[in-house]
C-alpha positions as CSV (number, residue, x, y, z in Angstrom):
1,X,-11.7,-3.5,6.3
2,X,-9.3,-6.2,6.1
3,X,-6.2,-4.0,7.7
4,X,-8.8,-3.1,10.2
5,X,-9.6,-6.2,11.7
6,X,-5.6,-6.9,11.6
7,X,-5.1,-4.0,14.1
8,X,-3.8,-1.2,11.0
9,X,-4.8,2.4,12.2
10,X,-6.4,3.6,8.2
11,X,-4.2,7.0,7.9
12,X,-5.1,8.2,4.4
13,X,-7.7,7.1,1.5
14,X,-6.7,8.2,-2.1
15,X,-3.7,9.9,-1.1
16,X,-2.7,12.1,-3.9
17,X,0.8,13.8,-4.5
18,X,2.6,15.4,-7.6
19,X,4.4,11.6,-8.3
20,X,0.9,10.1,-8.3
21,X,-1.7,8.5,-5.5
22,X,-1.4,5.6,-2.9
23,X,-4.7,3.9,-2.5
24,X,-4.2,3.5,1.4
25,X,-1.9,4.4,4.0
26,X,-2.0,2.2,7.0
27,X,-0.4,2.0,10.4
28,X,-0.1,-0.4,13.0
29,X,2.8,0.4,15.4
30,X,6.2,1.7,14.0
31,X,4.9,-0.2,10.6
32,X,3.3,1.9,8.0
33,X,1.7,-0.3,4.7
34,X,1.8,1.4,1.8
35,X,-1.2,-0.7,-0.3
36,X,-2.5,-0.7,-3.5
37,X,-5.7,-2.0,-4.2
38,X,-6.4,-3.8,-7.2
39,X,-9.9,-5.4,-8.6
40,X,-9.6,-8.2,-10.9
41,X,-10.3,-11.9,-11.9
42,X,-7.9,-13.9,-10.0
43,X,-4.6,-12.9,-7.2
44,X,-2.5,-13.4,-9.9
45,X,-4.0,-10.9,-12.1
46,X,-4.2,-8.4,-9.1
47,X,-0.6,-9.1,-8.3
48,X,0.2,-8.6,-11.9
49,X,-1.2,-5.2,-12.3
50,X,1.3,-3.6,-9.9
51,X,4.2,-3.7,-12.7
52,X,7.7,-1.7,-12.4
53,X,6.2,1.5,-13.4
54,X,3.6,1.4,-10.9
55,X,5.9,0.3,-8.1
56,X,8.2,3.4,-9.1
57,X,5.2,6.3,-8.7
58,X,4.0,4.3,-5.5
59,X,7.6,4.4,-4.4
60,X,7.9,7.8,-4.9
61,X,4.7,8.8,-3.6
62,X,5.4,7.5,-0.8
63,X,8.4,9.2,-0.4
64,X,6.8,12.1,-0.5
65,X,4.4,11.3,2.2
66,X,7.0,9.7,4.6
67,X,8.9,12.7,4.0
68,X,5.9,14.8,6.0
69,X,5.7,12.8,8.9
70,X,7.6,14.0,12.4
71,X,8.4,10.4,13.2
72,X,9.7,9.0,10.2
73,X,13.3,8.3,11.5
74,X,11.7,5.4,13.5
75,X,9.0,4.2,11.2
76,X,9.5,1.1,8.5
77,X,7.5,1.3,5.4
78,X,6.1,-2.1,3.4
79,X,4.5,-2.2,0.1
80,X,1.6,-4.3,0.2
81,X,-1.4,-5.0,-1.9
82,X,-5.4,-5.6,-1.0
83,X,-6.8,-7.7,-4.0
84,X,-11.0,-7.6,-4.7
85,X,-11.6,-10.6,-6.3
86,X,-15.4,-11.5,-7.5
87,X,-17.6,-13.3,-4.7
88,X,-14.7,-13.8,-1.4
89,X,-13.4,-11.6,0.9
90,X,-10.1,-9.2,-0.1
91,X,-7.2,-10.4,0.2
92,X,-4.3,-8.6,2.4
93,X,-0.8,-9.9,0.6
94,X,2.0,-8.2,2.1
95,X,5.3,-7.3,0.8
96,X,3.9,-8.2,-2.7
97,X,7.0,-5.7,-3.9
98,X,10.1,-4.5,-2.7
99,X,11.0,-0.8,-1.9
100,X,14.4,0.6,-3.5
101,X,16.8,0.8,0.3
């Protein structure tokens, strides 16, 4: 809901591939956000819980999925993250890790 409001076009829920799944696939524009969604305590625990290994499978997941599209020559990809946190709104944190160029 919270890419929504900010304009992103929701492209895929649960997106699964043989590296492993991407939570959400959003577009807005040329921009595609690859997020991870995370429930826990705090932001810092959410932004904690997407370690090396899981930036790796979402890397290559996506991969795999930008590999599929007939525009992708023109599209830039961002890894970003959508924390739940108890009683408040998510939280939309963007570029919370870098892609390999």
């Amino acid at each position: 809901m919270a890419l929504f409001l900010r304009g992103y076009r929701i492209l895929a829920l649960r997106h699964r591939t043989k590296l492993g799944e991407i939570d959400l696939i959003a577009r807005r524009g040329d921009l595609i956000a690859i997020v991870e969604v995370k429930a826990r305590p705090t932001l810092a625990e959410a932004m904690d819980a997407v370690a090396h290994g899981s930036q790796r499978r979402i890397e290559g997941a996506a991969d795999l999925w930008l590999a599929r599209q007939r525009d992708r020559a023109r599209l830039s990809i961002r890894f970003d993250l959508v924390a739940v946190l108890p009683r408040r709104w998510p939280v939309h944190v963007e570029n919370v890790f870098q892609g390999r160029d």
